[in-house]
C-alpha positions as CSV (number, residue, x, y, z in Angstrom):
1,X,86.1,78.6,84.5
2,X,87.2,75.6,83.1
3,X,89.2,73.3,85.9
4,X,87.5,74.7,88.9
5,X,86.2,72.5,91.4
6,X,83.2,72.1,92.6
7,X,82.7,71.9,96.0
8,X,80.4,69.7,98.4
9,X,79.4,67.5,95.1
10,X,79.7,64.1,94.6
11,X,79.6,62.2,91.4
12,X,76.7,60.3,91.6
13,X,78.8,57.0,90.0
14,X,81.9,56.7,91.7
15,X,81.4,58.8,95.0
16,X,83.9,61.6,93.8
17,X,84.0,65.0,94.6
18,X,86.6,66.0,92.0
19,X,83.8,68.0,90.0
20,X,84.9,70.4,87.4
21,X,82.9,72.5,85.1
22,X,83.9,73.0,81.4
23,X,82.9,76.2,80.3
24,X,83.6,75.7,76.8
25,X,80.9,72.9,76.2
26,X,78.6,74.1,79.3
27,X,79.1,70.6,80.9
28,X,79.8,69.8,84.8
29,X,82.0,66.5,84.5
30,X,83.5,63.9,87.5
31,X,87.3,63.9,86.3
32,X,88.0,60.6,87.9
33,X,85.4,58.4,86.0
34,X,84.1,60.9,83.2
35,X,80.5,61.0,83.7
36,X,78.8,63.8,82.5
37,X,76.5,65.5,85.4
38,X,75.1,68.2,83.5
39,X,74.4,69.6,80.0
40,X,73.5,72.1,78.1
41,X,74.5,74.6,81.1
42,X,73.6,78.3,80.6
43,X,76.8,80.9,80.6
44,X,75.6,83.7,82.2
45,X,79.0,85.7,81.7
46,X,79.6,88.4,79.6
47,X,80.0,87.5,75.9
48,X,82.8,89.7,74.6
49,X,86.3,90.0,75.8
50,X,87.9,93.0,77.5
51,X,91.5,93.3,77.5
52,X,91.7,97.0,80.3
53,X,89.3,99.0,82.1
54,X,89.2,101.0,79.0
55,X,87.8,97.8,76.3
56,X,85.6,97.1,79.1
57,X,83.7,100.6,79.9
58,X,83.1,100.4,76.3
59,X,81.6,97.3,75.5
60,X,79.3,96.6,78.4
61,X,75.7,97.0,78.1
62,X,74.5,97.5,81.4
63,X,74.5,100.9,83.2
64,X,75.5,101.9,87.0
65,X,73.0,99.8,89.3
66,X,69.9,101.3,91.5
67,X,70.6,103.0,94.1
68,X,68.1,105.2,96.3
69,X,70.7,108.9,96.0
70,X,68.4,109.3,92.9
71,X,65.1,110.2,92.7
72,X,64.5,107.9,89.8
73,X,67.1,104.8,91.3
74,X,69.4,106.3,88.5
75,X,67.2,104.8,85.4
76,X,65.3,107.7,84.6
77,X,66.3,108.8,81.0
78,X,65.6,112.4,79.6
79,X,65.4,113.5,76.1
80,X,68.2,116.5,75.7
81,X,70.5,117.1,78.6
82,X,70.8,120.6,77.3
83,X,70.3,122.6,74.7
84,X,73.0,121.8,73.4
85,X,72.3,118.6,72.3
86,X,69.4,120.2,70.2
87,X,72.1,121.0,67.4
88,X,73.2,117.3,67.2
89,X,70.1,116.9,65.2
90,X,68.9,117.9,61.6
91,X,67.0,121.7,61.6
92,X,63.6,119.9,60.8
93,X,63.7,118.0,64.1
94,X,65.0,120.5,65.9
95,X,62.2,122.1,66.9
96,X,60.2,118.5,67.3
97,X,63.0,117.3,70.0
98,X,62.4,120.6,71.6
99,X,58.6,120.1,72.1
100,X,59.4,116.5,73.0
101,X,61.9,117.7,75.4
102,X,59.9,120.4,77.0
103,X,56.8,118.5,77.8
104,X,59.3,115.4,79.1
105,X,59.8,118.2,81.9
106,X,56.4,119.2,82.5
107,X,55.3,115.7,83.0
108,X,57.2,114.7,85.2
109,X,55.5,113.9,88.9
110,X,55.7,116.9,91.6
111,X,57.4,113.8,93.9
112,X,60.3,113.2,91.6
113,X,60.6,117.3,91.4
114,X,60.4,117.5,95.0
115,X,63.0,114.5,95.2
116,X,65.7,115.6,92.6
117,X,66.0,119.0,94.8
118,X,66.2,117.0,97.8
119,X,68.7,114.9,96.8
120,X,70.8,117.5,94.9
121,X,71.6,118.9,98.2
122,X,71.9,116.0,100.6
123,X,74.5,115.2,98.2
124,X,76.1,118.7,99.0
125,X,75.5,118.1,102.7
126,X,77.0,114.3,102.7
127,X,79.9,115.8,100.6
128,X,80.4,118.8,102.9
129,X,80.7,116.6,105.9
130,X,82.6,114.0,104.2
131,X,79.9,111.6,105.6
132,X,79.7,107.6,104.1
133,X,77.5,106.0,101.0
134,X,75.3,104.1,103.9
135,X,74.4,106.8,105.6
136,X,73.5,108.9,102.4
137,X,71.6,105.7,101.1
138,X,69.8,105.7,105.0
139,X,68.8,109.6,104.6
140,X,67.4,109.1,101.0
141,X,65.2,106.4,102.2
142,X,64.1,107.7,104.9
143,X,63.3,111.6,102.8
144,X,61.1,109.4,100.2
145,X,59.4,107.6,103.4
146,X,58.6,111.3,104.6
147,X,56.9,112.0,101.6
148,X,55.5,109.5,101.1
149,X,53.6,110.3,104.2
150,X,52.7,113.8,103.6
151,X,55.3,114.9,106.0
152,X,57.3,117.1,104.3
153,X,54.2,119.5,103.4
154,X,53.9,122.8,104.3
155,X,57.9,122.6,105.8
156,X,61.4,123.6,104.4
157,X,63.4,120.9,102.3
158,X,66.2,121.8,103.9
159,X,65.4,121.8,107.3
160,X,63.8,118.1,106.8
161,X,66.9,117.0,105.2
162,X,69.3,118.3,107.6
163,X,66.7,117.0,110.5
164,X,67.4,113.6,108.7
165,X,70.7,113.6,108.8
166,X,71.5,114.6,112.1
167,X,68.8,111.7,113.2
168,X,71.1,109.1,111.1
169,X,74.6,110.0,111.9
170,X,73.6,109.0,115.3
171,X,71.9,106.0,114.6
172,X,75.1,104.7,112.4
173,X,78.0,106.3,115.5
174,X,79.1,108.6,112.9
175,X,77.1,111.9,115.0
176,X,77.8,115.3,114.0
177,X,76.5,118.3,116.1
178,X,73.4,120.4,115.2
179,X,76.2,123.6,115.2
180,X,78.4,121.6,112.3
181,X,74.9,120.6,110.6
182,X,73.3,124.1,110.7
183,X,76.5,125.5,108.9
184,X,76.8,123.2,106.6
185,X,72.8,123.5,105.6
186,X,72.4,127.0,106.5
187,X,69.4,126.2,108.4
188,X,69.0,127.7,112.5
189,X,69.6,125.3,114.8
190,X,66.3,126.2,116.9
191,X,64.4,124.9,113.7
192,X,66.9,121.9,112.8
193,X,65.8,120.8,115.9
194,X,62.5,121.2,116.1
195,X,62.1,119.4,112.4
196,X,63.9,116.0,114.3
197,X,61.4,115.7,117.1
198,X,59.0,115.8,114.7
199,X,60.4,113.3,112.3
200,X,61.5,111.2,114.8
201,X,57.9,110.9,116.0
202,X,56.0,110.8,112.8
203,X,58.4,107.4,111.4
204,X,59.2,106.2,114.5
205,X,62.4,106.5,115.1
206,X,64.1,105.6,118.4
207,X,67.7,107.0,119.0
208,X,69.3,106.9,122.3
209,X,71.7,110.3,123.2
210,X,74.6,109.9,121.4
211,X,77.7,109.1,123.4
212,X,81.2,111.0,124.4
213,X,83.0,107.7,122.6
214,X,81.3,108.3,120.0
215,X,82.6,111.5,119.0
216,X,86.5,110.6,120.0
217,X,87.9,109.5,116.6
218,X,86.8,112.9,114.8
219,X,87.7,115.3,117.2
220,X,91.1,113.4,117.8
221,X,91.1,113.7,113.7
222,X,90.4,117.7,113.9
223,X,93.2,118.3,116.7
224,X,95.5,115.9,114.8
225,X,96.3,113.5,118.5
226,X,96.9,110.1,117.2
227,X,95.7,106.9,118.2
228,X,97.5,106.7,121.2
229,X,95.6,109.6,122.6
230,X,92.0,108.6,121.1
231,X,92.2,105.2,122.9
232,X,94.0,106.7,126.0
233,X,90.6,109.2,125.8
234,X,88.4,106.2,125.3
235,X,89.4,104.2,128.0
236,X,88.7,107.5,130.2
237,X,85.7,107.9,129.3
238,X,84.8,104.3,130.0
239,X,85.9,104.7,133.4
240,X,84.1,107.8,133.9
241,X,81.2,105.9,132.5
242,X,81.5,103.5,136.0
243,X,81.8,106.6,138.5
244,X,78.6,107.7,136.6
245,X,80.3,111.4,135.5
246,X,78.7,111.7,132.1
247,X,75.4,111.3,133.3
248,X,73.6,114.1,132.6
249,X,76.2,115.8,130.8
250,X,76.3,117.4,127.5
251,X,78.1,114.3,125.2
252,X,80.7,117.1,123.2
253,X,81.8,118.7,126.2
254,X,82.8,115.7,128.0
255,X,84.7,114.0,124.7
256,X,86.3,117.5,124.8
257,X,87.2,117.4,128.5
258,X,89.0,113.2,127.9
259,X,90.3,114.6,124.5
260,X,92.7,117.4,126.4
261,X,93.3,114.9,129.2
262,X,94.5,111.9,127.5
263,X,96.8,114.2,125.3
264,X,98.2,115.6,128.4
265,X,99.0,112.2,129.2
266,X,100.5,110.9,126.4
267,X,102.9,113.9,126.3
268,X,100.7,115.5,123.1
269,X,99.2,118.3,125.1
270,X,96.9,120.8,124.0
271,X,95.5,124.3,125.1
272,X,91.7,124.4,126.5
273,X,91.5,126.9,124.0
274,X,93.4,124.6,121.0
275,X,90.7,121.8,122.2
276,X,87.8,124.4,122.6
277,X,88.1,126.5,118.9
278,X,88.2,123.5,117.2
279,X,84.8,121.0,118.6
280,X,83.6,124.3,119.4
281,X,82.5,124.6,122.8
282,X,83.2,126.9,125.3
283,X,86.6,126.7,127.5
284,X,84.6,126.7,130.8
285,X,82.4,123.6,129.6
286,X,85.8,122.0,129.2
287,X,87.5,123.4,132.2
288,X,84.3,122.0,134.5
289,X,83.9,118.4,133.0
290,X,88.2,118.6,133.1
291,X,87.6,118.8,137.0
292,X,84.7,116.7,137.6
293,X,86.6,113.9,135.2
294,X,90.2,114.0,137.1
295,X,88.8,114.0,141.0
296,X,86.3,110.8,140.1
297,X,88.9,109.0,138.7
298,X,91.7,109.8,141.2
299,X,94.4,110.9,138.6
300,X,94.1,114.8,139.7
301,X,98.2,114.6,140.8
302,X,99.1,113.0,137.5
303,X,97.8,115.3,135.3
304,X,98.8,118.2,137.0
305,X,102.1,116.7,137.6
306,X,102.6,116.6,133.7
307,X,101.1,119.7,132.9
308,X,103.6,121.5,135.4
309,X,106.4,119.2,133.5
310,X,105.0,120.7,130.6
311,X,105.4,123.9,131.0
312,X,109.0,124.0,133.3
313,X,110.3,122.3,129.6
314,X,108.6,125.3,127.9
315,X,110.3,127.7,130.2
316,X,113.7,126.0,130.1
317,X,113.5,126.4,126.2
């Protein structure tokens, strides 16, 4: 725009870094001694003017940009959406557009047939589990890698793209559990399971176990604690971390365990049951880490001591 500066420039006459560029004549001028820089500068901005959102949506010429959700990067176009559109036309080229429109279909490759279904429902999946754009761009990617490989032969689409998933909601600290992804998909858990080793060992992919912190902010989310509690849980988990507790352990049964301890002690308690229906695990998984958390970290007569407070309150109501 005309009157902006210019930055780290210097007017090759007087020294000057007061550099503006005039839009309007596509020249970059010194304003202290007038020389003229550049000519003849290329505007690369739009053309047309766009009062609202509304002016604007229409006039553009350029469509969305690529992105790897689509099996064609979104640029694919198709003659006839539906049929429809068939009746937009004259009679006489009716049944030409429907020829043209039918063998559009047919020659279209087997991988961008195999893709669109593949996509169509990780897009269910990411929507389901109210996952982010990076980690549906990350699956996609990875999908088209598979087949590109010949790995996705002779194997369930949906299994394969529910393995994926799981593999990169770890990988980005968003993790979600094979019992959350084998409901949403529909897919056993057994064979969810079985497709990630083998994914993980055909492209190479590396993931270390997820960890208890990881899981923290959703499960505090699904038992509606606040903050307070999440980063009261945190910071017992990090400890526990130290004493070495959650070596060995199961990652959702110990976030469970910190979970219903830290909202003890932020006065928010919850029921092992409350805590156990909604991560879904068992109330003796969370009962046993519960135990093995409080006597390692020494706070066994705290918690206890609130919990009783708890419930005298309870009985005095």
């Amino acid at each position: 725009m005309e009157g902006e500066t210019k930055e780290k420039r210097k007017c090759p006459e007087c020294g000057s870094e007061k550099i503006i560029y005039d839009a309007s004549k596509g020249e970059t001028v010194c304003s202290m001694c007038g020389l003229v820089i550049n000519d003849s500068i290329i505007d690369t901005t739009q053309e047309w003017r766009a009062f609202d959102e509304n002016q604007r949506s229409k006039r553009v010429r350029t469509g969305a940009p690529l992105t790897p959700t689509k099996h064609d990067q979104g640029v694919t176009t198709e003659i006839g959406k539906g049929r429809g559109e068939l009746f937009k036309v004259s009679a006489k080229k009716r049944a030409q557009y429907y020829r043209l429109s039918k063998w559009h279909k047919r020659l279209i490759k087997s991988k961008d047939r195999n893709l669109s279904f593949a996509f169509s429902e990780l897009q269910r999946l990411i929507s389901y589990l109210g996952l982010s754009q990076a980690i549906h761009e990350r699956v996609a990617k990875l999908y088209e890698k598979a087949v590109d490989q010949g790995l996705v032969r002779g194997r369930s689409t949906e299994s394969i793209i529910a393995a994926l998933l799981y593999t990169t909601c770890r990988e980005e600290g968003a993790p979600r559990t094979l019992d959350e992804i084998s409901r949403a998909s529909g897919i056993n858990r057994r064979d969810i399971g079985k497709t990630y080793r083998y994914i993980s060992r055909k492209l190479n992919i590396r993931i270390l176990p997820a960890r208890p912190q990881d899981y923290i902010p959703r499960f505090g989310s699904l038992l509606d604690l606040d903050e307070m509690v999440q980063v009261r849980a945190i910071s017992i988990l990090d400890d526990a971390t130290k004493f070495d507790v959650t070596s060995g352990k199961g990652p959702i049964g110990v976030a469970a365990a910190a979970l219903y301890i830290a909202a003890v002690l932020e006065g928010r308690r919850k029921t092992q049951r409350e805590v156990a229906d909604a991560i879904g695990v068992t109330e003796v998984t969370i009962r046993n880490r519960y135990k093995e958390i409080i006597d390692h970290l020494g706070i066994k007569d705290e918690v206890e001591e609130k919990v009783r407070e708890e419930e005298n309150e309870k009985e005095g109501k």
